[in-house]
C-alpha positions, 0 to 999 in steps of 0.5 A: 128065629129072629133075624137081623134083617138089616145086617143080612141086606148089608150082606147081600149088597156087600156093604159089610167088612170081610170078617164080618161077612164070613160070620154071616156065610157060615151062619147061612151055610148052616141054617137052612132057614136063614139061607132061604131067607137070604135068597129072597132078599137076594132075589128082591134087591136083584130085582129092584137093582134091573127095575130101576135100571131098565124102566124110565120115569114119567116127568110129571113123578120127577118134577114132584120128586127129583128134589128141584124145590125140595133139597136144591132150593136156595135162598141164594140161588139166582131168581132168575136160574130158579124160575126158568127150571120151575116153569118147566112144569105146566103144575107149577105155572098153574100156581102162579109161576110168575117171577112176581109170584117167585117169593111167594112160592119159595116162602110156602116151599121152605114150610111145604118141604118139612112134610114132603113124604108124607102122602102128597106129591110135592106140587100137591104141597105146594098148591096147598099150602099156596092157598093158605098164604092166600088166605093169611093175605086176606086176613092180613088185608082185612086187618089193615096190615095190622101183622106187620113184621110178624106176616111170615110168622103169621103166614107160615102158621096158615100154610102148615094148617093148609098142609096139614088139611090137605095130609088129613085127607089121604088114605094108607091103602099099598102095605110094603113087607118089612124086609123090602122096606130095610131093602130101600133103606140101604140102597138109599145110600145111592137112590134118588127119590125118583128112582124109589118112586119106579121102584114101586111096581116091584114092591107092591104089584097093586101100586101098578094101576093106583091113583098117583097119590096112594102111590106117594102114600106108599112111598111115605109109608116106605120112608117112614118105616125105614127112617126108623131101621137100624143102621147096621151097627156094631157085630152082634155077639159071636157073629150070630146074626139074630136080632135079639138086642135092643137098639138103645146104646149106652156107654158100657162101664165098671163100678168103681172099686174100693181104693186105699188111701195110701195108693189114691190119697185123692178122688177127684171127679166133675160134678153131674146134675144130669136126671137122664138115666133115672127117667129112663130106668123109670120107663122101662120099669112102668111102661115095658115091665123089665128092668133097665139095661145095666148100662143104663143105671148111674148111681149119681143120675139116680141120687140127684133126680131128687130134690132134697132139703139143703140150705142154700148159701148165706155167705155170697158163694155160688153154692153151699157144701155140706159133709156127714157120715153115718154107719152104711146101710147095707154093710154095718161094718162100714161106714157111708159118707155124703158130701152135698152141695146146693146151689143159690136160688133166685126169686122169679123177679131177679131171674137173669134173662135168656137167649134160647134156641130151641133145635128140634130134631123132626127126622122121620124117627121123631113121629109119635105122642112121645116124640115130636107130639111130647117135645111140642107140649114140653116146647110150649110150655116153658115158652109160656114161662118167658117174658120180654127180657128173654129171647127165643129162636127155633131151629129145625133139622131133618135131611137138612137145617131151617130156621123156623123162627129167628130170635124173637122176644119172649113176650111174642109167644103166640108167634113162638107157640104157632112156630112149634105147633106147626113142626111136622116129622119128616126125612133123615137127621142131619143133627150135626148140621142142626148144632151149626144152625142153632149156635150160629143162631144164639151167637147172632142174638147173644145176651151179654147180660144174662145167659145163652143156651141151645136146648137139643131135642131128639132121640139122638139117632144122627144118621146125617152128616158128622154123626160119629160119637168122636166127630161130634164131640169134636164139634161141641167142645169147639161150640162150648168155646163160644160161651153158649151152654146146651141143655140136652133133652132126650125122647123117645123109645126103642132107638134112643141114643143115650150114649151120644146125648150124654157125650153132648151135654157133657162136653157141651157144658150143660144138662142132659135129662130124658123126657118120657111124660108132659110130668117129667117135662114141668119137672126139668123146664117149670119146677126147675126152670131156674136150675135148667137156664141158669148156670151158677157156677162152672167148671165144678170140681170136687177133690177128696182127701182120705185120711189113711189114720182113719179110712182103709178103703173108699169108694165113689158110688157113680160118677164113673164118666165123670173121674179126673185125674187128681192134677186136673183139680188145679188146672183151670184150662181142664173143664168139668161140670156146671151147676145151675140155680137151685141145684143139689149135687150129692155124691156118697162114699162107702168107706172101710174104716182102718183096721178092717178087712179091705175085699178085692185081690188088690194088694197094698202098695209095699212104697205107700209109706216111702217118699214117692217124689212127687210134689203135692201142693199144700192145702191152705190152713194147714202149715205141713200137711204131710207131717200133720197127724189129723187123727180125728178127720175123716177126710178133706172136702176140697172144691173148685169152681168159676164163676159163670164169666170167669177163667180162673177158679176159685178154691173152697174146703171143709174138713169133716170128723170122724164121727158118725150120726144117725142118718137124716131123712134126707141122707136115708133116702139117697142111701136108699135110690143108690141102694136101689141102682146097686141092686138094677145093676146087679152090683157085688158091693150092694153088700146085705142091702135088698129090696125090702132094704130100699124100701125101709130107707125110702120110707123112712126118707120119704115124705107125704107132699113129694110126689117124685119120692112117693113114686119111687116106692112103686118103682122099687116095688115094681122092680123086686117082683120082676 
């Protein structure tokens, strides 16, 4: 049996609530196995709790660990104050510690502490990246100065190459067992990284005798593996302690039921651009070979991945909206509505310019090709899309926040390129702290004439500081205040907090897409550069009015965290989604025509044809809407928006006819990417629609030179054989 280690720790160190402690002593009481493992967690923490008490720790570990010039170093710290307590150390005189060589020193441990952990003392960092600033010195010199402004950038590239030399050298040799690692990863909470060091010789008996630096290389190992443990979460199903749930968290939600016409005249919701929930079913299906959990499937993510060939406005608007209806593929007797919007475009020559900031998350979780190393590629690559008129910062957060790059011009790209290739993962993620950092940073910076934005990169593990799904909305919706939008990127696997990237983007009046390949990252940040940066509209709403003469029933298809209150549609201080250049949003109704057998226990409501009392405001165009008989529409499309600098909305609407068309390519293969999301997550309205009817949509809305459509039909192929 598989268990939860660290909810068992949790256990033993009391850390758990009583309710939640009493499942887990009547499931040891019960398993004889279980309990024998318990007791020899028990005996390791009791073990390392006497070691740490009793043995005291060489001065020459506490100075390489005790965070002098790792956690408590500040650029506003007294000089003076900082020199005397370094000078303690013969190793850091040995350096140069003299006050002249004070800044110095502090400009290589700004860098040198972003690799701290990963198999060199601290002091070892410091001498090696010391050598790197020499030798940037040198080629400064020898080129007359010629860096100027740009040293520091210049300098800090070779003190990372130093570093990351000297790192290639050290070799892995002391293994620490799993159940030791979760052990330290929750008594962190109170241990200092000395105190880890003395803990040592109980973890591993052959660390006892070994060089100074394969025991570093432990700890690294040590603190790595248990950056990567889980917090202890949630209680796990009927208090049973195995671990057989997977750490990804997603938002749990319902389909959207059928509605009439006469109990919800209107559907309101926001729009949504984001990609995210796409990319991630699509790894799970091609890279793990199962199918996504069914939280992780929203139709309106699945529908608006895809490009698809709307016309955009000719008429001045941010956006043009178009309406069809045709019979529903998988339900014959019922009827499929698109209402699709396309935003305006811009030729790469009238681009509005940008301020970015780049915040990058480099905790210890980030380590890996699809972590860190991807989110480097991603990084470069739409720097290289830059130029003069844009301007970029970076932003870095692990145990704490650093600016590694102030705002610089687009056209410095080999100082912007240098800055992120040198980004290593390290330490716990104090991501609030980041999103502090990385908007004071865009505000300092701000553009009035073109656009701002903060790009988050991480795989949303906050552990750090205000890391609750409340506390750190509370944080965006003040941040979104400041005009500045955020373009959400999520990576990585097996711990990715979809939940949480998708509450950022949300209430931060931006993006969210999910990133798993170099492919998926020039399709976000190259092919849709425009539609990623620049905002069109915001505060998007879209209000739907069903005739009931016409419609027994409706339901929106996704969109289900992005519902509204049907008053919220006129008031302009309630916020709702942005649309960026270039940009389709579409959205699909599945209708019950009047006179049809509407499914559900719902029962009509017996006031639906009584005065209700409230008051409805009109609908421009026409003179008595409630007495009208509009026999032959099916419903009334009604947006809002404002413009990018705007407060107050403006109002667009098109009525549509009762009338059906064959489906357009277009249509059939949105049809068919719904369909294909009903079926992952199992949904009891996916009607006669299977499988091989996903697969005859897409193919009849596919087209050769798409190579994202081509790859869906793999994907639906995959997925039907699991």
């Amino acid at each position: 049996m598989k268990y939860d280690t660290a909810k068992i720790i949790a256990f033993v160190l009391g850390q758990l609530p009583e309710r939640e402690a009493t499942k887990i002593q009547k499931a040891i009481d019960a398993d004889p196995e279980l309990k024998k493992y318990v007791d020899e967690i028990r005996r390791v923490v009791e073990m390392l709790i006497q070691y740490l008490q009793e043995e005291p720790l060489p001065v020459d570990e506490a100075v390489s660990f005790d965070g002098l010039l790792i956690d408590e170093w500040d650029d506003e710290m007294d000089v003076e104050m900082d020199y005397s307590r370094l000078t303690r150390n013969k190793q850091v005189e040995e350096l140069g510690g003299s006050p002249e060589k004070l800044a110095d020193l502090q400009m290589v441990a700004s860098v040198a502490k972003h690799y701290k952990y990963r198999g060199l003392s601290f002091l070892d960092l410091l001498q090696a990246g010391n050598e790197g600033l020499e030798r940037a010195k040198k080629l400064d010199k020898e080129r007359k100065g010629k860096t100027g402004k740009d040293f520091q950038t210049h300098a800090t590239r070779w003190i990372q190459d130093a570093i990351t030399r000297a790192l290639s050298t050290q070799s892995k040799t002391i293994r620490i067992p799993v159940y030791m690692v979760e052990a330290i990863s929750m008594m962190r909470k109170t241990l200092s990284e000395a105190e880890l060091i003395r803990a040592f010789p109980v973890l591993a008996a052959e660390a006892e005798n070994a060089p100074i630096h394969e025991r570093n290389q432990a700890l690294a190992d040590l603190l790595d593996e248990a950056d990567d443990c889980d917090s202890i979460g949630e209680p796990s199903v009927n208090g049973d302690p195995s671990c057989d749930s997977p750490r990804e968290r997603y938002t749990e939600f319902e389909e959207n039921k059928f509605l009439r016409p006469d109990d919800a005249p209107f559907s309101t919701f926001s729009v949504d651009v984001d990609t995210a929930s796409y990319s991630k079913a699509r790894r799970y299906l091609m890279e793990q070979n199962e199918r996504p959990p069914v939280d992780a499937v929203r139709l309106e993510e699945f529908i608006n991945y895809f490009d698809y060939h709307y016309a955009p406005p000719t008429d001045g608007k941010p956006f043009a909206t178009y309406a069809d209806v045709a019979t529903c593929p998988w339900n014959a007797a019922h009827l499929l509505a698109r209402v699709a919007l396309k935003g305006k475009e811009f030729p790469k020559e009238e681009r509005p310019s940008v301020n970015l900031v780049f915040l990058i998350d480099v905790s210890g979780s980030m380590e890996g090709p699809t972590r860190l190393t991807l989110i480097k590629q991603s990084m470069i690559e739409l720097t290289e899309m830059l130029d003069e008129n844009d301007r970029v910062g970076i932003v870095t957060y692990a145990d704490d926040t650093h600016v590694v790059l102030p705002s610089i011009s687009g056209r410095e790209k080999r100082a912007i390129i240098d800055s992120i290739d040198g980004l290593a993962p390290g330490g716990c993620t104090y991501g609030a702290g980041g999103l502090e950092a990385a908007y004071k940073l865009a505000k300092k910076s701000l553009t009035k004439n073109g656009q701002n934005r903060v790009i988050l990169c991480t795989d949303g593990d906050f552990n750090v500081g205000d890391s609750d799904d409340a506390s750190l909305q509370k944080l965006i919706e003040k941040k979104a205040k400041s005009g500045i939008y955020l373009t959400v990127l999520g990576f990585g696997m097996d711990n990715h907090n979809d939940r949480m990237l998708k509450i950022l983007s949300t209430k931060g009046k931006g993006n969210y897409g999910y990133i798993d390949t170099i492919d998926e990252a020039r399709k976000l940040l190259i092919e849709g550069l425009t539609g990623t940066l620049i905002t069109i509209a915001k505060d998007v709403k879209i209000q739907i009015d069903f005739n009931p003469k016409r419609v027994a029933a409706y339901r929106l298809l996704g969109y289900e965290n992005r519902i509204m209150r049907d008053e919220d549609f006129h008031d302009d201080n309630v916020s709702a989604g942005d649309i960026g250049a270039g940009h389709n949003v579409t959205a699909l109704y599945e209708i019950i025509p009047a006179g049809a057998t509407v499914p559900g226990t719902v029962d009509k409501s017996r006031y639906a044809a009584q005065e209700s009392g409230v008051k409805q405001e009109k609908t421009s165009g026409a003179a008595d809407e409630k007495l009208a008989d509009f026999a032959d529409e099916l419903m009334f499309v009604k947006l809002r928006y404002k413009e990018p600098d705007a407060d107050k909305s403006e109002l667009l609407e098109k009525p549509v006819a009762a009338e059906t068309a064959s489906m357009s390519p277009d249509f059939e293969f949105a049809a068919a990417v719904a369909l294909f999301g009903m079926l992952l997550r199992e949904s009891k309205y996916s009607g006669d629609g299977n499988w091989d009817t996903v697969l005859k949509l897409a193919a009849a809305g596919s087209e050769i030179d798409d190579s994202y459509r081509a790859e869906f039909l793999e994907l639906v192929k995959k997925a039907s054989a699991m």
